[in-house]
C-alpha positions as CSV (number, residue, x, y, z in Angstrom):
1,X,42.2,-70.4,-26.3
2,X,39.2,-69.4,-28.6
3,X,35.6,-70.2,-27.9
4,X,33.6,-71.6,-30.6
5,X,29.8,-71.0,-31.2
6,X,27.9,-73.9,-31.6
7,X,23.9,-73.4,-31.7
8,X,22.4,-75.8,-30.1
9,X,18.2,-76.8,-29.5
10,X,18.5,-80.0,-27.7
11,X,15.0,-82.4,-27.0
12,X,11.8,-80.6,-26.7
13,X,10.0,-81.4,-23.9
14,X,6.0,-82.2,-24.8
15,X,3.4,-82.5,-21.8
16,X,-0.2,-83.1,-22.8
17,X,-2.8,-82.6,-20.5
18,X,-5.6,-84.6,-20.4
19,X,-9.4,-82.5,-19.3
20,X,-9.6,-85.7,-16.5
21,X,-5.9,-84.7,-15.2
22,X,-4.1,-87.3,-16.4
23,X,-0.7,-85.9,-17.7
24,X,1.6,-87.5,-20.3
25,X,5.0,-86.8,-21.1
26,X,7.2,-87.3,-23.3
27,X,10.6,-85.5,-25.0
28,X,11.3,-85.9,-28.6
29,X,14.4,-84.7,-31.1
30,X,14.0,-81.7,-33.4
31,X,16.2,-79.9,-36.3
32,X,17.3,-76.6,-36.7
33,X,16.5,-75.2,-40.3
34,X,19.0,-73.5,-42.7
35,X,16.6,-70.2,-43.0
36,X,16.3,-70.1,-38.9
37,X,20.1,-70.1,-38.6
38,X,20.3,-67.7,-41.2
39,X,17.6,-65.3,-39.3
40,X,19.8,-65.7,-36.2
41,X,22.9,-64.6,-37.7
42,X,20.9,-61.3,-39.2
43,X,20.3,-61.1,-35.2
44,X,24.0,-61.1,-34.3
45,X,25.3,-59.0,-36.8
46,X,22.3,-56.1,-37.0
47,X,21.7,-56.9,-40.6
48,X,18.2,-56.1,-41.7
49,X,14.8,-56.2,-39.9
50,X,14.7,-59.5,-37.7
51,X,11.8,-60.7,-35.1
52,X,12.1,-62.8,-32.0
53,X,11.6,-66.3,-32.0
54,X,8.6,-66.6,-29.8
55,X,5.8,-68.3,-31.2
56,X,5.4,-71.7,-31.3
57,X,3.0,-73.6,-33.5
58,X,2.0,-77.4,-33.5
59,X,0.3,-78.9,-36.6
60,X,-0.9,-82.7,-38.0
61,X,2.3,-83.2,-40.6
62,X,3.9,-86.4,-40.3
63,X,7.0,-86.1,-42.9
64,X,10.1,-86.1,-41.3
65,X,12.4,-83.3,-40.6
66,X,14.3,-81.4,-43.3
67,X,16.9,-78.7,-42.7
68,X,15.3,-76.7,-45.4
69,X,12.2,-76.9,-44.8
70,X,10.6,-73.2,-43.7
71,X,7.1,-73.9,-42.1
72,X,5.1,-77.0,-40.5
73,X,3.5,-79.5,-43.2
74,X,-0.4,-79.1,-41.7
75,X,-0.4,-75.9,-39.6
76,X,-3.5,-76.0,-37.0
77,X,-2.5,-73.7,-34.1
78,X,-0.6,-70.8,-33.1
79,X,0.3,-69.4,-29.8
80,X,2.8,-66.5,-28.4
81,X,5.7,-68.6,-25.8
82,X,6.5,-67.3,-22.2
83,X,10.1,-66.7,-23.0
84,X,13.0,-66.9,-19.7
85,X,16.4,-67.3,-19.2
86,X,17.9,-70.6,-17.7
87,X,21.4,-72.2,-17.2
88,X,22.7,-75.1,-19.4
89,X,26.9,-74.3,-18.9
90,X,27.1,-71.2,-17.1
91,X,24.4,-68.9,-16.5
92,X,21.9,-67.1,-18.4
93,X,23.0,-69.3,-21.9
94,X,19.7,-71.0,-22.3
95,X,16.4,-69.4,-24.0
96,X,13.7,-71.7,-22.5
97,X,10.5,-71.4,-24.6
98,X,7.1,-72.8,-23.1
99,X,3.7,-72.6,-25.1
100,X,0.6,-73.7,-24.2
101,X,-1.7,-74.9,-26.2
102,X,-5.8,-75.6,-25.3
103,X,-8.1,-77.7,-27.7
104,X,-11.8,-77.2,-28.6
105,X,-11.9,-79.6,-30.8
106,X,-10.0,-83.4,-31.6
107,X,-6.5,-83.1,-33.1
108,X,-3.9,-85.8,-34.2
109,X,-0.7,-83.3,-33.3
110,X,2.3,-85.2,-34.4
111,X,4.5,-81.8,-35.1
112,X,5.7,-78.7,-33.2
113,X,7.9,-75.7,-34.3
114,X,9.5,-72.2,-33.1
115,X,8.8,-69.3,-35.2
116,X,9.4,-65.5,-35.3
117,X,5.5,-64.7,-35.9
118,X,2.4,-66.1,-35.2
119,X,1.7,-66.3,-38.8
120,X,4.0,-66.4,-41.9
121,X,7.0,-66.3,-39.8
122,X,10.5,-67.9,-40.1
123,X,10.8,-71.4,-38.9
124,X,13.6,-71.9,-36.5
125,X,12.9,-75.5,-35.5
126,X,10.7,-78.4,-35.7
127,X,10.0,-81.5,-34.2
128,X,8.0,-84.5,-35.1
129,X,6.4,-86.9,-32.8
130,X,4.6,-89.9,-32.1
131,X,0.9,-88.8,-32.5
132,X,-0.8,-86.9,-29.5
133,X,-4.5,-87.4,-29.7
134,X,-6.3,-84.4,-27.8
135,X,-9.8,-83.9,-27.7
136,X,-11.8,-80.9,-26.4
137,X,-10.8,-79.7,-22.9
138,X,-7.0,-81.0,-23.5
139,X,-4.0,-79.2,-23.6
140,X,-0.1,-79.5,-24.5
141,X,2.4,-78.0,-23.5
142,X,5.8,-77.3,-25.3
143,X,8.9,-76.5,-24.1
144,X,11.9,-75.7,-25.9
145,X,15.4,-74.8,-24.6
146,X,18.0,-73.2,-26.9
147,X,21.4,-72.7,-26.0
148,X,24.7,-71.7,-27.0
């Protein structure tokens, strides 16, 4: 019998926050792009100088998903994900990335992606959505769970 290794980042999970309490949820599709496979696959095999996917970003871009695409369509924050294990199959075979995002100012966030930098970084996933209005005192939070 012979395994096969699939990649797989299922729904992202989005919660936003509202500064009165109020909490909306909500869990959305998202694509994994050719140049994030190919990062992860430099990550298997030792092959040249590779970076964690740990940053998330969110952004205003409404054009839908693209396998080649390498970085969000309107960028607007950045933060660094708490990063654990979890169990999908069997356990420990699930990265489970959470970021958190506050506002300070009104945002039409309709996009969401992992990355291996806060800034100029290689997209390993992104996810459009239905638009999340936030204003000051809101926040979102993303969760993403890759498995194998």
């Amino acid at each position: 019998m012979h395994n096969k290794l699939e990649f797989n980042v299922p729904n992202v999970f989005i919660k936003v926050i509202r500064k009165n309490g109020e909490i909306e949820e909500d869990e959305v599709h998202n694509g994994v792009t050719e140049v994030g496979i190919k990062e992860v696959i430099k990550m298997i095999g030792g092959v040249g100088t590779t970076h964690a996917f740990t940053y998330m970003q969110l952004g205003t871009g409404t054009t839908a998903f693209s396998s080649t695409q390498t970085a969000l369509v309107s960028e607007i924050e950045s933060t660094t994900a708490t990063v654990s294990l979890g169990t999908t199959n069997f356990s420990d075979d699930t990265v489970v990335l959470v970021g958190t995002f506050g506002f300070s100012t009104t945002y039409a966030v309709t996009e969401s992606g992992v990355f291996n930098a806060s800034s100029s970084g290689t997209m390993l996933a992104r996810t459009t959505f239905a638009v999340k209005n936030v204003a000051k005192g809101d926040s979102i939070v993303f969760t993403w769970k890759i498995n194998a």
